[in-house]
Structures are given as C-alpha cells and as structure tokens.
C-alpha positions in Angstrom: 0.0 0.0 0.0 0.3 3.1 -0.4 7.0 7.9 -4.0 14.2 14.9 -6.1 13.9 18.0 -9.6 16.8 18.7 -11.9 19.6 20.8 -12.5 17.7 24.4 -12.3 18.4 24.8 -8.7 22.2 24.7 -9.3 23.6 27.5 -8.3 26.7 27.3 -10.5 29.9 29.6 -10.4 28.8 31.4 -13.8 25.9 32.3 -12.8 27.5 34.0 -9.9 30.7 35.1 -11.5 29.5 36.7 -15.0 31.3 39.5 -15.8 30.6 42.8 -17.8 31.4 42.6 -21.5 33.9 45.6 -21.8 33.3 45.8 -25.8 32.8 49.2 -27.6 31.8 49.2 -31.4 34.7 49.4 -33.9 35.2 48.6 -37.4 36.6 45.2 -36.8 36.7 42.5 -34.0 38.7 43.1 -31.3 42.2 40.6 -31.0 45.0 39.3 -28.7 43.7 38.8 -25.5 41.1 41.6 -25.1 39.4 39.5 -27.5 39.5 36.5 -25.7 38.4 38.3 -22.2 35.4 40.2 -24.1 34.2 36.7 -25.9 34.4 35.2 -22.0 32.6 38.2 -20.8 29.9 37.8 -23.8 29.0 34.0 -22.7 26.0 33.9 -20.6 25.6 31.6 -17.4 25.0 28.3 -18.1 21.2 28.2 -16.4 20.3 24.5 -15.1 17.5 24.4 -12.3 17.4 22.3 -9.5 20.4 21.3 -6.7 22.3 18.5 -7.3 20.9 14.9 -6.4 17.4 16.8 -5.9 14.8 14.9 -8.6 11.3 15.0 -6.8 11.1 11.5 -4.9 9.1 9.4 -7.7 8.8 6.1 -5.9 6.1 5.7 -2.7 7.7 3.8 -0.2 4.4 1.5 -0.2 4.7 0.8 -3.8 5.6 -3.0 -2.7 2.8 -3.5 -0.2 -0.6 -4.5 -1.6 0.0 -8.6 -2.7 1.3 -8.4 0.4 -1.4 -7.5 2.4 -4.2 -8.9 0.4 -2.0 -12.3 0.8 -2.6 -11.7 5.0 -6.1 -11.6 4.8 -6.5 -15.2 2.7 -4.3 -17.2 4.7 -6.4 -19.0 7.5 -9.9 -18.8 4.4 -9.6 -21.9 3.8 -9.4 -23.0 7.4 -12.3 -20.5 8.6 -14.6 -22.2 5.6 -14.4 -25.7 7.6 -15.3 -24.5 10.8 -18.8 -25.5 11.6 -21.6 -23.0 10.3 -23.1 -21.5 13.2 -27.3 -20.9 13.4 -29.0 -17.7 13.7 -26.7 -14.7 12.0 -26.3 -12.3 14.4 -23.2 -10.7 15.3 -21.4 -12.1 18.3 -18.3 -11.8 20.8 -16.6 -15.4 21.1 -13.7 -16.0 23.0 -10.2 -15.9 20.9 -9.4 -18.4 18.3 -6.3 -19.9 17.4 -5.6 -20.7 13.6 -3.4 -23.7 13.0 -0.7 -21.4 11.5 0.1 -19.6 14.4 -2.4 -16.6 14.0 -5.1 -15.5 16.4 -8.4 -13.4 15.6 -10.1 -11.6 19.1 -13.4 -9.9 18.1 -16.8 -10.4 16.5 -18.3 -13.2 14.3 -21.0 -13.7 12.1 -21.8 -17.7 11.6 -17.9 -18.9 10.8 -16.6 -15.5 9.6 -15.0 -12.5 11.0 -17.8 -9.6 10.9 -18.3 -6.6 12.6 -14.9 -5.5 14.9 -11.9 -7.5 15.8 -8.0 -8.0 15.9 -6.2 -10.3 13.8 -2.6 -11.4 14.9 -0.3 -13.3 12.4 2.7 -15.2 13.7 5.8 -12.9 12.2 4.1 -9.4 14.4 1.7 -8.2 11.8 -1.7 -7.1 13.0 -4.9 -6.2 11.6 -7.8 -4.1 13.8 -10.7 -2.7 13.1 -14.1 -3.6 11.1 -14.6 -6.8 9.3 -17.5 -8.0 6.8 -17.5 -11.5 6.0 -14.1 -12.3 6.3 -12.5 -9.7 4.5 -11.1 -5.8 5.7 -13.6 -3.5 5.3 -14.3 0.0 6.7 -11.9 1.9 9.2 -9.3 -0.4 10.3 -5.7 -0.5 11.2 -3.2 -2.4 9.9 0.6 -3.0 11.4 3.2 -4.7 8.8 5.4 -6.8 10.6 8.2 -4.3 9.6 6.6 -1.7 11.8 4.9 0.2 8.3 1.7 1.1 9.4 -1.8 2.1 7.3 -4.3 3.5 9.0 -7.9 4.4 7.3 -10.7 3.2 5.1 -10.6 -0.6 3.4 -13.0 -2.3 1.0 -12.3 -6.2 0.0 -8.8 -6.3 2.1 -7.4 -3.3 0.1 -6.6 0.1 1.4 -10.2 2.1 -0.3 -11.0 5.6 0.5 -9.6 8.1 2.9 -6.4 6.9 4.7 -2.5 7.4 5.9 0.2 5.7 5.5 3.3 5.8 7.9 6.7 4.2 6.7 9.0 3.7 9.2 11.5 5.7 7.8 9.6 8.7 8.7 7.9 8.8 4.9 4.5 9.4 4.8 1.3 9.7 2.5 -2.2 10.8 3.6 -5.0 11.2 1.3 -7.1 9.2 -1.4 -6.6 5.6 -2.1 -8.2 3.3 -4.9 -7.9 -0.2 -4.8 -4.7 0.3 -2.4 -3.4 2.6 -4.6 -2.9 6.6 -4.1 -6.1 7.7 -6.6 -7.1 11.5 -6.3 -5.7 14.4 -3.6 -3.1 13.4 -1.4 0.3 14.5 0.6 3.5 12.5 0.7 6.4 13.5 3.0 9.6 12.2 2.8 11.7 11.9 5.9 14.5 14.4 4.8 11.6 17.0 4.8 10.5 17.7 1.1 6.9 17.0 0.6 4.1 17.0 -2.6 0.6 18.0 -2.5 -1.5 17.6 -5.0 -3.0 14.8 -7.5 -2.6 11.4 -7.9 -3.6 8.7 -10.0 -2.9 4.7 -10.2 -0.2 5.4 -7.4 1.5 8.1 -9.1 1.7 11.5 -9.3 -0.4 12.7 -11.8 -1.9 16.1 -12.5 -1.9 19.7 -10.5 0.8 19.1 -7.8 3.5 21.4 -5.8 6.5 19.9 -4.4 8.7 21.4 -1.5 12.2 20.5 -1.1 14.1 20.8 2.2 15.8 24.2 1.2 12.6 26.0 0.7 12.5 25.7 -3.0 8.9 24.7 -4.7 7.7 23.7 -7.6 3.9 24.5 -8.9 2.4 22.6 -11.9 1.8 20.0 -14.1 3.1 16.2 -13.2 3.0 12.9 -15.3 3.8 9.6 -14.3 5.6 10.7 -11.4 8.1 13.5 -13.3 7.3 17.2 -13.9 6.1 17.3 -16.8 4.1 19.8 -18.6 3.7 23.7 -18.0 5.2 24.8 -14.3 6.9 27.6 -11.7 10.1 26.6 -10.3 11.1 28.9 -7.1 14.6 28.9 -5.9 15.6 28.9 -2.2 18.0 31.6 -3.8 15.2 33.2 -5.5 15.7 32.3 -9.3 12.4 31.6 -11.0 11.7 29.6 -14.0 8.6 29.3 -15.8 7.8 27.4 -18.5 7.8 23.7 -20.3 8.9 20.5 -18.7 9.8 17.4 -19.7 10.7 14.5 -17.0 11.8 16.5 -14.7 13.7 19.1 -16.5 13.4 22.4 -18.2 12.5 21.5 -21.8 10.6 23.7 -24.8 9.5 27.6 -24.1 10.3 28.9 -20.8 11.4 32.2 -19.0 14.5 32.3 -16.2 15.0 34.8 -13.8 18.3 35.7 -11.7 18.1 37.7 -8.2 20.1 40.0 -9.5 17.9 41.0 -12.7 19.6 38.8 -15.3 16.9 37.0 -17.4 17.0 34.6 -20.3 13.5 34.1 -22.9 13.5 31.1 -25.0 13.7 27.3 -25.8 15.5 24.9 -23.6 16.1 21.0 -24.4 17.1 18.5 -21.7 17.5 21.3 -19.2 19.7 23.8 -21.4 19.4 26.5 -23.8 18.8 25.6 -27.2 17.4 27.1 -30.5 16.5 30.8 -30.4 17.0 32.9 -27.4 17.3 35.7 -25.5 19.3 36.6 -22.4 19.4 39.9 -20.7 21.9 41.2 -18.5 21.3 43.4 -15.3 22.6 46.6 -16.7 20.7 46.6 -20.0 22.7 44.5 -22.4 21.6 41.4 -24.0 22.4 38.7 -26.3 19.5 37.8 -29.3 19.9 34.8 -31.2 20.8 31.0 -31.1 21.7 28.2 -28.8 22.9 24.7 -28.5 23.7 22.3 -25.5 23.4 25.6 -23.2 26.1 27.7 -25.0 25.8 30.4 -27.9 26.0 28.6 -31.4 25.1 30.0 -34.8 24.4 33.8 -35.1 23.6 36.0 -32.3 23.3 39.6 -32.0 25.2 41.8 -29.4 23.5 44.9 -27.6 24.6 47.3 -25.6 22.7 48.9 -22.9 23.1 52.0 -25.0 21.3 50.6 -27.4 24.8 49.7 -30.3 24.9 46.2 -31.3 26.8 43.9 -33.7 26.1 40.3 -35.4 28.2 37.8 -34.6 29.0 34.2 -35.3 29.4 31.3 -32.9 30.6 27.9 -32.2 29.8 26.4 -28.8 30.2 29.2 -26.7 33.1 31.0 -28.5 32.6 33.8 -30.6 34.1 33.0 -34.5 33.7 36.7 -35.7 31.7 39.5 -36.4 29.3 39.6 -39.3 29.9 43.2 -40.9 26.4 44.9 -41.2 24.8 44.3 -44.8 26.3 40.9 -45.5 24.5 38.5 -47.4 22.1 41.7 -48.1 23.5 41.4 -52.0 22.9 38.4 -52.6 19.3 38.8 -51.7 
C-alpha cells in the first residue's frame, strides 16, 4: 500500500561570477587577449535548475505493499470455511481463536466469519484491527506490517479504499485518497529528509496539479506525469531564481522564461534542461544577447546589444565567438 527535480536549482559559479562585457563598437573584432576576455565576458551563465541529487522522490515507499497485504487476509480462508456453520446470524463476541498457522483473531463473528470488529494477529508481528465484513477488511481499520509500516484508514475487500495514511517507518508518509490500495485523487506525501508534494494522484502516481517542496525551501507549482514534472510549471529557488515554463521528466525542456536575483533573465527554448534554438538573455545593466543556442552555449548567429542601445552580429561555435558579421552581408545576394 500506499514515492528529487533537476539541474535548475544549481547555483553554478557562472551564474555568480559573470562578468561585464567591456566591448565598444569598432570597425573590426577586437584581438590578442582583449578578445578573448570580451568573448568570455559575452557568454551567458550556463542556467540548469534544480540542486544537485534533488529529482522529486518518484517512488512511494508503499509501492511494494498491496500482494502483500491482500495475501494476509486469505491465509487462514480456507481453514475458517471448515469451521462448523453457526445458526442464527447475528453478530457475536466469542472468546479468541487460534488458527493452525500460528495466528489469532479476538473480536466479532457472524456464523464462521470474521464480521463486525476484531484484531487479527499473524505469527511474524503483523496485526490487523478494526471492522470486518465476511471475512475480508472492510471499513476503518488498522493495519501494522510486521516491519513496523503502518496504514491506517478506510478498506473495501482487504485493500486500502477511500480516505487513509500511510506511515513508513523511515519517517515517509502519504495521507489522502486511495483506490484499490493505490494513491487515486488528492493526497500529501512526505519524505523523511523533509521535502513534501501536494497535490494529484492517479494509479499510485503522481499525476496532474501538484507542488512539491524540497528541504531548502525551493517549490515547484504545476503539471506532473507519471511521477516526473512534466508539462507547464513555476520553479522557485531557495536563492530566489524563478523559472517558468515547459517540462519534460523533470527538467526544463521547450519555451520557458528564467530569472536571476540579480535582474539577469534569459526568454526562449530549452532542451534536456539547457538552452537551445532561439533565445534571449538579458543582463542586469541593459545589455543582451539575441539569437541561437545549442547544449546551453551560444552557437550559430547572435546579435550583441549594448545597454546604449549599439549592437553587432556575430557568429558562434559552442560558446566562443568566430567573428563578427559586418552589417549588410549577405544583403546582396538577396
């Protein structure tokens, strides 16, 4: 019964340490080593999203649990349908019974079956309380795997049903709807190294509207699949950097928008969590940087700007600048 996000909260050196591009228009492109520190000074931060080692937990620690359980409530049926059918049908106390495997049941009967309340005690320390109709788990019960994982809330036919918790003991917890022993509609899951999810499930796994917190005060608000972000969604950095946009298992992926603290801001299409196809990033003092992308780094052409407003057209390869495209070229030949 009844489971980290990517790069984007990385807070990586670039980010922090971008310098000012010292460039200032000029017939040609610059050389020697000016050229080299104004093409490192051009590159824009690398932008991934979440901290290291910090995908949303997919997996519910229950995942394993349901054979399991049903398998407790069979095991002493076919001893319970030889016991001698008892007259009348109502509802009774009877004193304890002993199964030949080594469990007990304390509580009510009904003819030969367990109905109405009562404890059941298997030999390896797992227990079963609460309400019982015809032999099966059904109603508000509570039931203590012999691990110490407990569930405690609504069954139908043996099988977590309706409103319930369960507690793992490794601190991990889920609390809301359950479907045939599997999270089905709203719920909360809380993981024991404090990040938690609210929001939608289906067939056990996140599915829907949901917002996840990590440990560190980040959160995410939006759209999940199969257990991964996926879909359109807010990312909030403990260090407050903000993406919103496209997601794709877990990671930044199609249109988005990221923001820096410190006013930097990049519009455009990300793939696999970095920058790719058209582009734009802006720099906190005015400047910014229009064109294209690949693997997270400028590639292609791109145009320059100044924050007074002067640009130029260059061409790059992976991040380094190739040269500048005099104005008017390729203007002929059109």
């Amino acid at each position: 019964m009844g489971t980290k996000c990517s790069a984007l909260c990385n807070d990586s050196k670039k980010d922090k340490n971008d310098s000012v591009p010292e460039y200032q228009p000029g017939p040609g492109p610059q050389t020697g080593n000016g050229n080299r520190g104004f093409q490192q000074q051009m590159v824009a931060p690398a932008s991934s999203a979440m901290p290291d080692g910090s995908v949303p937990q997919e997996q519910a620690a229950h995942t394993d649990r349901s054979s399991v359980t049903v398998n407790y409530f069979e095991r002493e049926l076919s001893e319970l349908n030889k016991l001698p059918s008892q007259t009348g049908g109502d509802v009774e106390w009877r004193p304890p019974y002993q199964f030949q495997s080594g469990a007990s049941y304390t509580g009510q009967w009904k003819g030969n079956k367990r109905h109405g309340w009562g404890k059941m005690t298997w030999p390896d320390g797992a227990t079963y309380e609460g309400e019982w109709n015809e032999n099966k788990a059904e109603g508000k019960g509570h039931f203590v795997h012999f691990d110490g994982d407990i569930y405690i809330g609504e069954w139908r036919d043996n099988v977590a049903h309706g409103h319930g918790t369960y507690l793992h003991k490794n601190s991990t917890s889920y609390s809301g709807q359950w479907k045939n022993d599997v999270q089905e509609g709203y719920g909360v899951e809380t993981w024991g190294e404090g990040s938690r999810y609210e929001g939608s499930f289906k067939a056990g796994k996140k599915e829907g509207y949901g917002v996840y917190y990590w440990s560190d005060e980040s959160e995410y608000h939006g759209e999940w699949h199969s257990n991964k972000i996926n879909g359109v969604g807010l990312y909030k950095g403990k260090d407050a950097r903000l993406f919103r946009g496209e997601w794709r298992n877990s990671v930044m992926h199609g249109m988005g928008n990221y923001e820096w603290a410190d006013g930097r801001r990049y519009a455009g299409y990300y793939a696999e969590d970095r920058k790719e196809g058209f582009g734009i990033f802006y720099w906190s003092d005015g400047r910014r940087y229009e064109g294209f992308w690949k693997e997270g780094k400028q590639h292609g052409q791109g145009r320059y700007f100044l924050k007074n407003g002067t640009s130029k057209m260059a061409e790059w390869d992976m991040g380094h600048r190739l040269r500048w495209i005099p104005e008017g070229e390729g203007k002929e030949a059109a």
